[in-house]
KEMAR-723404 format. One line per field, with one value per residue (C-alpha): residue in three letters; x negated, y negated, z negated; residue number from 1; chain. Coordinates in steps of 0.2 Angstrom, whole numbers, plus 5000, padded with zeros to 4 digits. Each point is the difference from the previous one (the first is absolute). Layout:
BEGIN
vonu: c(ALA:...)
X: c(X:...)
Y: c(Y:...)
Z: c(Z:...)
seke: c(NUM:...)
fipa: c(A:...)
This chain:
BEGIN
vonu: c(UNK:UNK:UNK:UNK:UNK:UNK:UNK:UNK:UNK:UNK:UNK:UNK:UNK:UNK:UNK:UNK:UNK:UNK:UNK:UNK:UNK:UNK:UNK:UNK:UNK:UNK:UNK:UNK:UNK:UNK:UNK:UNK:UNK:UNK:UNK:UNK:UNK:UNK:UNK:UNK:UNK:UNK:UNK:UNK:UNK:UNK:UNK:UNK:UNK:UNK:UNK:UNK:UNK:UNK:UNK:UNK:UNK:UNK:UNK:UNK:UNK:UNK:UNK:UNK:UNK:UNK:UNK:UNK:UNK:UNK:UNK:UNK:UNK:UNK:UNK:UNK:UNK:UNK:UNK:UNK:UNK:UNK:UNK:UNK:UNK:UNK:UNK:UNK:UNK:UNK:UNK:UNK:UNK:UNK:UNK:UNK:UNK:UNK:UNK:UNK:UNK:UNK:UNK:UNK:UNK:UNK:UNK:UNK:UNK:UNK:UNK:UNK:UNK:UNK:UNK:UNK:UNK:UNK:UNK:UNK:UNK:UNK:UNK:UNK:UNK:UNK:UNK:UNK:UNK:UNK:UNK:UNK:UNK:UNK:UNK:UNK:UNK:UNK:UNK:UNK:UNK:UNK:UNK:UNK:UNK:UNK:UNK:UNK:UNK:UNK:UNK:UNK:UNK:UNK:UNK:UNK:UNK:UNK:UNK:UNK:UNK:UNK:UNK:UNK:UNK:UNK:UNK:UNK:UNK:UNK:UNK:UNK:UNK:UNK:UNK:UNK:UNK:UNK:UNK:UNK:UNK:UNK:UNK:UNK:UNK:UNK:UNK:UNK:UNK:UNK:UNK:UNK:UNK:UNK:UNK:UNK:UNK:UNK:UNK:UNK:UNK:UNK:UNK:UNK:UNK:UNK:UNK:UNK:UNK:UNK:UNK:UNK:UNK:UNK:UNK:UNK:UNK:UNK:UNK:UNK:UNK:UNK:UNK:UNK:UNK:UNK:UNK:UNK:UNK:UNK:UNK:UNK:UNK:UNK:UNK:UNK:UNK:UNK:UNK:UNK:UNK:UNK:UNK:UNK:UNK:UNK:UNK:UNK:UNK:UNK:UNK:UNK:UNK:UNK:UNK:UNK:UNK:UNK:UNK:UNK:UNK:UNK:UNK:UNK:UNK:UNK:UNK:UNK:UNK:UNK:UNK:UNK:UNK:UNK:UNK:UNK:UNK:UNK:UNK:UNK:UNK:UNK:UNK:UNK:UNK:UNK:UNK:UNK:UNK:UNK:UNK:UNK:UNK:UNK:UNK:UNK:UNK:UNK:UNK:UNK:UNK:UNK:UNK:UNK:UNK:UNK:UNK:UNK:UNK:UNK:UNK:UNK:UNK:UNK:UNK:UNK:UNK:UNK:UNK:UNK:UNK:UNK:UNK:UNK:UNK:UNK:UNK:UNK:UNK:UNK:UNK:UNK:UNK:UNK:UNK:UNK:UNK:UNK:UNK:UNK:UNK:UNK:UNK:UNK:UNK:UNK:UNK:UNK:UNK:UNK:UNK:UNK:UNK:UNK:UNK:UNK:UNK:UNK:UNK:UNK:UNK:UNK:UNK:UNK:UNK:UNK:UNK:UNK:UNK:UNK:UNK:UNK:UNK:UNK:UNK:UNK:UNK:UNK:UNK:UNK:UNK:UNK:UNK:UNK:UNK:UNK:UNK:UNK:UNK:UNK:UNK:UNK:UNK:UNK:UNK:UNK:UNK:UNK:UNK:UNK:UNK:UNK:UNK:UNK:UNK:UNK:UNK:UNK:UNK:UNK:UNK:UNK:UNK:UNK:UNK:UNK:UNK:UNK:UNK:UNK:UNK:UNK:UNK:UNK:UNK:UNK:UNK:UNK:UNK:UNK:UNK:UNK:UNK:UNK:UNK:UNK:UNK:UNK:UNK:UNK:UNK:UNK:UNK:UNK:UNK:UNK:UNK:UNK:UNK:UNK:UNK:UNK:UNK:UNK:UNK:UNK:UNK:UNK:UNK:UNK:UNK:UNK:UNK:UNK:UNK:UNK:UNK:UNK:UNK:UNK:UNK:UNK:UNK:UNK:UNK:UNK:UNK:UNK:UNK:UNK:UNK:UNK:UNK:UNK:UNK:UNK:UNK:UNK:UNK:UNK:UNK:UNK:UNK:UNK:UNK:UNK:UNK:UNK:UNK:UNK:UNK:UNK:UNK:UNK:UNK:UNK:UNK:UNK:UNK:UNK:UNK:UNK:UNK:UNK:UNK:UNK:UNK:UNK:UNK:UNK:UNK:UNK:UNK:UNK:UNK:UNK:UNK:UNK:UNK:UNK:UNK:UNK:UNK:UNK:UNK:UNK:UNK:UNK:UNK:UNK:UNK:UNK:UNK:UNK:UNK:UNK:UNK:UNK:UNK:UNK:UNK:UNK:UNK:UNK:UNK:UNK:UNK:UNK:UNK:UNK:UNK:UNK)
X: c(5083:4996:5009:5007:5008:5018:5001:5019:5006:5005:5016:5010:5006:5008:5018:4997:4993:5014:5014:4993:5000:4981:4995:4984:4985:4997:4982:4990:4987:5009:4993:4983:4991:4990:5003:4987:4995:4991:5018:5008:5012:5006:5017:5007:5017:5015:5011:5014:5015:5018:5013:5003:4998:5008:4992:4981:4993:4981:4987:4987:4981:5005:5016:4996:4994:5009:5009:4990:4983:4993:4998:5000:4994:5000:5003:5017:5005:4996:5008:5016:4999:4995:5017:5006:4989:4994:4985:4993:4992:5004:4987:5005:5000:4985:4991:5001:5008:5013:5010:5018:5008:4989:5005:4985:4983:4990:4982:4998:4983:4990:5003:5020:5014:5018:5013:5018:5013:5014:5017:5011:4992:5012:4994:5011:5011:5005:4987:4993:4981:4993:4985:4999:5001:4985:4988:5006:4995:4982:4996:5007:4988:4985:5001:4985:5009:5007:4994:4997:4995:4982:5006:5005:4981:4999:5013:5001:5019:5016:5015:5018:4998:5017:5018:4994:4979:4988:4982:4985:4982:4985:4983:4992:5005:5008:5001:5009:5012:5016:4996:5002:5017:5003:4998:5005:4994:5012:5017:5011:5013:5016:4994:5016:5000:4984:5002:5016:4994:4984:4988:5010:5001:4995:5004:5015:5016:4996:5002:4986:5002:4993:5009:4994:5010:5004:5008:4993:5017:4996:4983:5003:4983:4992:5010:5007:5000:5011:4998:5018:5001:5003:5016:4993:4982:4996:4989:5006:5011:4990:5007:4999:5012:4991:4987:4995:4983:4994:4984:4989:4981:4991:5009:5017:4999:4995:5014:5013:4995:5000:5016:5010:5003:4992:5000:4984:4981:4985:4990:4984:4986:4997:4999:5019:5002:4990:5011:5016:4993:5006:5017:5015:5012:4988:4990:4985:4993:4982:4997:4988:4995:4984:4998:4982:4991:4983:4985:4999:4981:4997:4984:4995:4985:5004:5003:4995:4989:5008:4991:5004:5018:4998:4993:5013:5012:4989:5001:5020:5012:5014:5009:4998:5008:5017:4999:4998:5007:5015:5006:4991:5014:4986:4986:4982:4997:4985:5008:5009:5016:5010:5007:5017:4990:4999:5014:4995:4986:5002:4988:4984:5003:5001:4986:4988:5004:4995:4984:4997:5005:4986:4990:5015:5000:5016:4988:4982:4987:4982:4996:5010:4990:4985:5002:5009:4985:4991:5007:4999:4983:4997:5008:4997:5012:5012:4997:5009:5015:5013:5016:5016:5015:5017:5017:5005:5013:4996:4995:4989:4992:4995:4993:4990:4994:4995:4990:4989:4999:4994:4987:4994:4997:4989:4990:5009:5009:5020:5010:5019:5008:5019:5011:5017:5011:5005:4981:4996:5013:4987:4984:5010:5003:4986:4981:4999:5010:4988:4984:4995:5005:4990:5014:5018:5010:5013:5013:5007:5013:5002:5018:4994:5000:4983:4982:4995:5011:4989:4982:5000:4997:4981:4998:4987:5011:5013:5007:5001:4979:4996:4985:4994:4997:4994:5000:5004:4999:5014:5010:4999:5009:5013:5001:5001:5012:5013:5001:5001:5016:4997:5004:4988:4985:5006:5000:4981:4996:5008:4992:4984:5003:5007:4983:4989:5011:4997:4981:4998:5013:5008:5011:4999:5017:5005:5018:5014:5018:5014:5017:5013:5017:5008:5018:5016:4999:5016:4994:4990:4996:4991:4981:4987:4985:4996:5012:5014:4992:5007:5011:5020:4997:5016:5011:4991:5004:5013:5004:4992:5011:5006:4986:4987:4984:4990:4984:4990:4985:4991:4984:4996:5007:4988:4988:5003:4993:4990)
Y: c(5136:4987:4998:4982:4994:4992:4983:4993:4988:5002:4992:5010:5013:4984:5004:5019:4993:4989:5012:5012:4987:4996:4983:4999:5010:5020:5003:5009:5008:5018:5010:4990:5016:5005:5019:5013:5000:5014:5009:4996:5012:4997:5010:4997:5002:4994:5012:5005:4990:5006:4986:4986:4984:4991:4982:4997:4983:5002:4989:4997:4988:4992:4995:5009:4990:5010:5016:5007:5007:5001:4980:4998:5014:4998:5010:4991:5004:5019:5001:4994:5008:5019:5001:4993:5007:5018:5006:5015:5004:4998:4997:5010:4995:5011:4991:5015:4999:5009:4997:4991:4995:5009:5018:5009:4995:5011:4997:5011:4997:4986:4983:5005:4997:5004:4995:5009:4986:5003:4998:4997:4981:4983:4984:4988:4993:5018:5002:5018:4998:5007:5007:4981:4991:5010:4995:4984:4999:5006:4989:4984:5007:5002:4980:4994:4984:5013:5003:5019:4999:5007:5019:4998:5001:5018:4999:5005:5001:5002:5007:5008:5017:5007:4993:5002:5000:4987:5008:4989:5002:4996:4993:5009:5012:4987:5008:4986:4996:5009:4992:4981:5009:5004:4979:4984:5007:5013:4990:5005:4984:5001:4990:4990:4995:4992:4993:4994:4988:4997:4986:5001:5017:5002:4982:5000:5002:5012:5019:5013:5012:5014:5018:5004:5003:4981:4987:4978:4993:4981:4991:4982:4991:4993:5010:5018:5016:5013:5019:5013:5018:5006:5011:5008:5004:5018:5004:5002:4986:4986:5000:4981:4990:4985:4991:4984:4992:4981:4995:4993:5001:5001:4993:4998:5017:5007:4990:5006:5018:4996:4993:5012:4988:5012:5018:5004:4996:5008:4986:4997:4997:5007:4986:4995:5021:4998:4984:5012:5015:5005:4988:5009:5004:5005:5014:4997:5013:5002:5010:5004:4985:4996:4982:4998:4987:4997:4988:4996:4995:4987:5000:4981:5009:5002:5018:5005:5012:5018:5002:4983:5007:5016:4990:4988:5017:5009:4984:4996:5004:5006:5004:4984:4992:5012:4996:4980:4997:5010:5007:5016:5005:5003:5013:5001:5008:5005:4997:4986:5008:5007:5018:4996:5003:5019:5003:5019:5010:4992:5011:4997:4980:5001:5010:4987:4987:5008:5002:4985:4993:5008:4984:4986:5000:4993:4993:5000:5008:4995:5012:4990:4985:5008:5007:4983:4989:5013:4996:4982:5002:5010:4990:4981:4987:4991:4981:4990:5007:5012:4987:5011:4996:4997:4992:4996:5014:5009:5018:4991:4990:5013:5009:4986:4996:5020:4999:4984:5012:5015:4990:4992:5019:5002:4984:4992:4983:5000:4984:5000:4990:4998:4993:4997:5016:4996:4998:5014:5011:4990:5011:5016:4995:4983:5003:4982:5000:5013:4992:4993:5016:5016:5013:4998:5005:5008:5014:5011:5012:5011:5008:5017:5014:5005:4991:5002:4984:4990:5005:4993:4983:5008:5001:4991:4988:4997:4982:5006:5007:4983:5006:5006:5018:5012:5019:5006:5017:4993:4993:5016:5010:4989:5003:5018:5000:4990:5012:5016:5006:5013:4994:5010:4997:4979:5002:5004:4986:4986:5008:4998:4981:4994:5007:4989:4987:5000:5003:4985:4989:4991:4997:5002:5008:4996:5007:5007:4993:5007:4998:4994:5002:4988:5007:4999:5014:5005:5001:5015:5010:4989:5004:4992:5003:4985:5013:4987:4988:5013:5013:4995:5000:4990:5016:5010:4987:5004:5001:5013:5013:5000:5005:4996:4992:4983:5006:4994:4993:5008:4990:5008:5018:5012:5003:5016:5017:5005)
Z: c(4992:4986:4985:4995:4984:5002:5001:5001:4987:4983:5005:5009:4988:4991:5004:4995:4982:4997:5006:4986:4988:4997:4990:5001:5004:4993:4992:5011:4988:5002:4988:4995:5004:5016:5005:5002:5016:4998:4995:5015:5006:5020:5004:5016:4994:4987:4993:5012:4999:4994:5003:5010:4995:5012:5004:4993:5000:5005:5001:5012:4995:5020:5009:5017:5013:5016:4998:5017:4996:5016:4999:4981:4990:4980:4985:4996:5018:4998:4984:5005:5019:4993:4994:5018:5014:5005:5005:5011:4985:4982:4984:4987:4982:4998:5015:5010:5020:5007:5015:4998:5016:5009:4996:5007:5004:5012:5008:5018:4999:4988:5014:4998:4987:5005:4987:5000:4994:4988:5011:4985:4994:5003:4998:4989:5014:5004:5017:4999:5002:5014:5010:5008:4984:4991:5017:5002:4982:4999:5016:4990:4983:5014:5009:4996:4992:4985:4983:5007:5015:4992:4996:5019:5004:5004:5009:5021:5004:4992:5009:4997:5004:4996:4996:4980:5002:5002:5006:4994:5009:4994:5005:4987:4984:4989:4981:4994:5012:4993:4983:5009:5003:4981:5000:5011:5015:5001:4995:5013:5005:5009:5017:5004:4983:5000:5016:4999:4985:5011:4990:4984:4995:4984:4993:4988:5010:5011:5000:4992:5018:4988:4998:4980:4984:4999:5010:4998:4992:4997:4999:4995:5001:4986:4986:5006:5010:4997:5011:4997:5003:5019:5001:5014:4993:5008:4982:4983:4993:4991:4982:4998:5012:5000:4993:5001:5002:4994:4995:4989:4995:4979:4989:5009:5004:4982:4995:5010:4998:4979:5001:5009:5015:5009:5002:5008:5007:5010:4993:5010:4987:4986:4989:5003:4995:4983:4997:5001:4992:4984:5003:4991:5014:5013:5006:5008:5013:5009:5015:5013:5012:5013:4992:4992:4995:5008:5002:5017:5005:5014:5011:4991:4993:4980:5003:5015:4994:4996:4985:4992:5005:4992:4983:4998:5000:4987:4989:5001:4987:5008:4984:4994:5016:4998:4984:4998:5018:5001:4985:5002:5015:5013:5000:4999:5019:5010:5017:5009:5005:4986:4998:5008:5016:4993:5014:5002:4994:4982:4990:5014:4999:4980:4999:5011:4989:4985:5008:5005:4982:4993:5009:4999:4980:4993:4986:5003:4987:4997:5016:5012:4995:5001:5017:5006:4996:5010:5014:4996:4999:5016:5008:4995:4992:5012:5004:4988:4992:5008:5001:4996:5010:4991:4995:4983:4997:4984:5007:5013:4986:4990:5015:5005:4980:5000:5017:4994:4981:5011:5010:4983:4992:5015:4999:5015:5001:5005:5004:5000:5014:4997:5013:5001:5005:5017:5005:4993:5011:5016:4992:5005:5019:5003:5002:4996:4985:4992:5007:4982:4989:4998:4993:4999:4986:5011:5000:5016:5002:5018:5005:5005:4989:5005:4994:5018:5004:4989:5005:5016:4987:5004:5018:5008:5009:4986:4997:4982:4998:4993:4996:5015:4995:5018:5000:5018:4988:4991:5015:5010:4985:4999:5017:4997:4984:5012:5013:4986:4999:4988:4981:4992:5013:5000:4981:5000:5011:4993:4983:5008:5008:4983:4992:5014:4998:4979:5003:5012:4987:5016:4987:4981:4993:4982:4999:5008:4996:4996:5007:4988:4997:4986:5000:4987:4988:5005:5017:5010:5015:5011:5006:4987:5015:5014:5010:4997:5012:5014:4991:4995:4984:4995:5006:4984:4986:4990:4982:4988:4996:4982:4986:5012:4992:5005:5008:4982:5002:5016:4999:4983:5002:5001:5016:5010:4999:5015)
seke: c(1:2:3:4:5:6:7:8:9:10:11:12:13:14:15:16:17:18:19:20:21:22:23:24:25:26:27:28:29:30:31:32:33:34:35:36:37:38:39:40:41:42:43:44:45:46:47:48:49:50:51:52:53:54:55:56:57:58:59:60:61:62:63:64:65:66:67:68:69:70:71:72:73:74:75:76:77:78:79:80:81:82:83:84:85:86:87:88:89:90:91:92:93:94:95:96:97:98:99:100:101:102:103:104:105:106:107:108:109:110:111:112:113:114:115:116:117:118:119:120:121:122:123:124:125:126:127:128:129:130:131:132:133:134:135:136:137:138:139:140:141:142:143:144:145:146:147:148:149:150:151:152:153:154:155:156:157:158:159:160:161:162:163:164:165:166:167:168:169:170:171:172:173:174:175:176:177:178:179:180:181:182:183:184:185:186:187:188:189:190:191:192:193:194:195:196:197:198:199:200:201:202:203:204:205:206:207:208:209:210:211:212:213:214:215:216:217:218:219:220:221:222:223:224:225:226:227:228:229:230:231:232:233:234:235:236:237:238:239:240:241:242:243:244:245:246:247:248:249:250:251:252:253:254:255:256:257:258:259:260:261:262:263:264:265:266:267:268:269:270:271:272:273:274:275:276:277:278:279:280:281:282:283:284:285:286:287:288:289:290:291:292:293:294:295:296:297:298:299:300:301:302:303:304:305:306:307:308:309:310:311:312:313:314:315:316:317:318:319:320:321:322:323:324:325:326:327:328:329:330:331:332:333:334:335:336:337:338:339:340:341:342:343:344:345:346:347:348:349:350:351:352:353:354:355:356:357:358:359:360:361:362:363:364:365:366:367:368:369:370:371:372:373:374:375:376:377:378:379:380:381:382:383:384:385:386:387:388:389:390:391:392:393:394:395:396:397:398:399:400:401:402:403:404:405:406:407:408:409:410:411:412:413:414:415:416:417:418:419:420:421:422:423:424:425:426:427:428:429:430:431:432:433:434:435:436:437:438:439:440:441:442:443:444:445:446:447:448:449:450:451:452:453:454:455:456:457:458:459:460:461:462:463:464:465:466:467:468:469:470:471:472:473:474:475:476:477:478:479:480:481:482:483:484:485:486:487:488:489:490:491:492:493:494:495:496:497:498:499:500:501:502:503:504:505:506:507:508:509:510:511:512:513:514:515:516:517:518:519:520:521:522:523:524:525:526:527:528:529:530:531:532:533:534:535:536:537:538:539:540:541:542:543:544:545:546:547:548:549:550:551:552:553:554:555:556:557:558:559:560:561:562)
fipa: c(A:A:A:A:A:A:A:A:A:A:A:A:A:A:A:A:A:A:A:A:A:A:A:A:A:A:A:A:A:A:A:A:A:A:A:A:A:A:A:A:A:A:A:A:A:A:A:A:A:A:A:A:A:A:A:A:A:A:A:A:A:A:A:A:A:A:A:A:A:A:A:A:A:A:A:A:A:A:A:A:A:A:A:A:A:A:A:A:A:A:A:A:A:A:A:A:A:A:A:A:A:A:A:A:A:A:A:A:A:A:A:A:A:A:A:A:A:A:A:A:A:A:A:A:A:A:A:A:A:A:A:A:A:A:A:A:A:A:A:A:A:A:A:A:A:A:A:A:A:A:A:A:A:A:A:A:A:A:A:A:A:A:A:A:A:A:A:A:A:A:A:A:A:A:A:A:A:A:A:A:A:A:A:A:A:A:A:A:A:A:A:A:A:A:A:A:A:A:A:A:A:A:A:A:A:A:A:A:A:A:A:A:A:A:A:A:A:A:A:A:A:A:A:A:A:A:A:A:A:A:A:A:A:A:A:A:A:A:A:A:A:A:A:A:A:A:A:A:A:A:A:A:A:A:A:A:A:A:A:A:A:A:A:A:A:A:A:A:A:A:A:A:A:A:A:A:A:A:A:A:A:A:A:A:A:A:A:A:A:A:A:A:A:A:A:A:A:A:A:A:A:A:A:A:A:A:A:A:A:A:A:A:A:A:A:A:A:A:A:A:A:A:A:A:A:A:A:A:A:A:A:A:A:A:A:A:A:A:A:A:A:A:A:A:A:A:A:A:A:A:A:A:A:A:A:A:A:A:A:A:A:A:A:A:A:A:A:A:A:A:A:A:A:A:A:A:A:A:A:A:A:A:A:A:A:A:A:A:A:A:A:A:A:A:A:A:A:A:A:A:A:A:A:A:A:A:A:A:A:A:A:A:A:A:A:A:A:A:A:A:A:A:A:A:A:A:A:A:A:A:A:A:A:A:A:A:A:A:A:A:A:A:A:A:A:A:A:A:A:A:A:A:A:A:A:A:A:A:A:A:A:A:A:A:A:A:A:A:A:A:A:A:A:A:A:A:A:A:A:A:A:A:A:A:A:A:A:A:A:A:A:A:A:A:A:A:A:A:A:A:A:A:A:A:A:A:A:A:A:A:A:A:A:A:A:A:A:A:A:A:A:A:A:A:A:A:A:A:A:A:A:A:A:A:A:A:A:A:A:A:A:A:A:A:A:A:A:A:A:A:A:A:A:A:A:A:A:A:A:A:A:A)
């Protein structure tokens, strides 16, 4: 799933600003220093909460554009809907799975999954959910005109085998199905809900049809949502009551945070993060996510050699790029999918990437050079210069500058291309659009905890294999490592993809980003990690007990033992 970077107006946090009293703008310069990336510590959590706060203003870098994720899925939909809609599954804060309104999971054989259903859940208008109400929904997720009818793929039938289990059969093992149920796929809607607001559910004015912690209160278009506590939640009790989203993007949003006008962001790029960080009155958290950032090659020719691909990555400065492009709040990385996909079997993934390190230098030496004008050589200089795909945000600009650097260092010739924003969202999903670049600076993020969801980015037959890397060796283990149920034995095959993947350089990683949690200092509890995106996180913010510390400066504290 790609990554984009917001793009709604400055404008409309203006009536936030001026309730709160602002006149005129806030400096954004933060603290004037970058952090060390290289001294990056991701938690997953906040501290735990200890009071309730009782209504939180949030903000969110987008106003939603529909409140039903099967026709409209986007990040400011999923931050608002975690707190509002179940799933099967739920992502914990540490990115692990576990199943939620499923009780029990068992598999008869590898082709079957049955799922026990809780009997004590409600949706909001008081409807117990039902048996009915969880098929009904997994056949709406699977139509081929919704955002997740693709994890449906493996599916052979679906069917209600009991007055509270659905019984879901297989075409093949599927090792990821049950964490697409951890995420959109696996919301579970009450059906007369949905269908009784037919084409419009989902617009503002219309009921949420979900069962979780919090009920949609109000969604005035265009300046305000507001979500409120369900009385009937079967969990724990939320310990905010309400909390109320607007939105705002950069500047407006640092100001609001600055100000006190609002209480609370996940901001979506760093750089609107290292404006914030340091800001008296707030805390500023990081935690695991699967966001990287990447070059993306195309098959235009400039790098459709391996080995040119493999130089260029020798020769990038990836510390430079955290540092000069975004405030040092990303990571030098030797993969394209970030640790936030460590969903299970933590130390085996960590350990990989450590290895493959060793050959994606954060920095390179006088040995990386050497061995990149190697290959170079072996190879034989590109036609005319390798043209580098881009916009003219400040992260992506730097990216791109230190790409044309790298290709210099190895006696190649780099051209920057810069195109308006909105064209450069077309290089992602448009042959044609990217028929004149030979990289994009890019970035990508996937929603399951587990690398193996991204690694199909290299299969033969991939509309995203730009480059038009073929390894029917490489295609027949993915194969395998999505029928493996086992962890550990899955584990050791997506190790070994990821390491074919790296060799070839379908793509070159640069760095993983963090998720980040900009948040009152009064405030705590909810999940730093990308789990927010499906987790409630809103029904664990609270207020800090008395005596409790701000987190201090996480990007500088010391790096971890072990």
């Amino acid at each position: 799933m790609k990554l984009t970077s917001p793009l709604a107006a400055f404008g409309l946090v203006g009536a936030l600003l001026l309730t709160a009293g602002c006149s005129g703008a806030t400096n954004t310069g933060g603290t004037g220093r970058a952090a060390d990336a290289s001294r990056l510590r991701l938690d997953p959590t906040t501290p735990k909460a200890a009071g309730a706060p009782g209504t939180v203003n949030w903000l969110l870098e987008d106003e939603p554009d529909s409140l039903d994720l099967d026709t409209q899925g986007t990040s400011a939909g999923r931050t608002v809907l975690s707190n509002v809609c179940e799933r099967l599954y739920q992502l914990r804060p540490d990115m692990s799975v576990r199943p939620w309104l499923a009780t029990k999971a068992t598999r008869p054989d590898p082709t079957t999954l049955v799922l026990s259903l809780r009997r004590d859940v409600t949706f909001h208008d008081g409807s117990k959910l039902t048996a009915d109400d969880v098929l009904w929904s997994l056949k709406r997720h699977a139509d081929p005109d919704m955002e997740q009818s693709d994890e449906f793929a493996s599916v052979k039938k679906m069917a209600k085998t009991g007055d509270h289990e659905v019984t879901i059969t297989f075409k093949r093992p599927d090792a990821l199905f049950t964490k697409a149920l951890a995420g959109d796929a696996g919301i579970v809607y009450h059906r007369d809900g949905v269908e009784r607001a037919g084409e419009d559910f989902g617009t503002p004015g219309q009921g949420d049809a979900c069962s979780g912690p919090y009920a949609l209160a109000r969604w005035k278009s265009g300046d305000s949502l507001a979500i409120r506590a369900y009385d009937g939640y079967w969990g724990a009790k939320p310990r905010t009551d309400e909390v109320v989203f607007r939105w705002a993007t950069d500047t407006a949003l640092v100001n609001a945070l600055t100000t006190g006008a609002a209480d609370g962001a996940y901001t979506e790029t760093p750089n609107t993060a290292a404006a914030l960080r340091g800001k008296r009155g707030l805390d500023e958290y990081y935690g695991p996510s699967t966001a990287t950032l990447t070059l993306i090659p195309t098959d235009r020719g400039g790098l459709t050699d391996p080995r040119i691909r493999k130089a260029l990555s020798l020769a990038l400065d990836r510390s430079g790029i955290a540092k000069s492009g975004y405030g040092g709040l990303v990571q030098p990385w030797a993969t394209p999918v970030g640790s936030g996909a460590w969903g299970y079997q933590k130390p085996v993934f960590a350990a990989a990437q450590k290895k493959l390190a060793t050959n994606v230098p954060a920095r390179p030496d006088a040995d990386d050079i050497a061995e990149a004008k190697r290959l170079v050589k072996a190879a034989g200089e590109p036609d005319g210069p390798v043209v580098i795909g881009t916009d003219s945000s400040q992260g992506r600009t730097v990216v791109a500058s230190a790409v044309r650097a790298a290709l210099q260092r190895i006696g190649l010739q780099g051209q920057i291309k810069t195109v308006p924003t909105a064209q450069f969202e077309e290089f992602y999903s448009d042959p044609r659009a990217r028929a004149e670049i030979d990289v994009l600076a890019g970035d990508w993020y996937i929603s399951k905890s587990d690398p193996l969801g991204f690694y199909d980015n290299g299969l033969s037959d991939s509309p995203n294999n730009w480059v038009g890397y073929r390894s029917r060796a490489y295609d027949a283990k993915v194969a395998q490592a999505l029928r493996t149920l086992d962890d550990g034995k899955r584990a050791k095959l997506a190790v070994d993809i990821q390491r074919r993947f790296t060799d070839a350089a379908v793509w070159i990683p640069l760095a993983q980003v963090p998720s980040i949690l900009v948040i009152d200092d009064k405030l705590t509890g909810p999940p730093a990690s990308m789990a927010y995106l499906y987790y409630p996180w809103a029904a664990d913010l609270g207020t800090k007990a008395r005596g409790d510390k701000a987190p201090g400066d996480k990007a500088d504290a010391p790096k971890a033992k072990g």
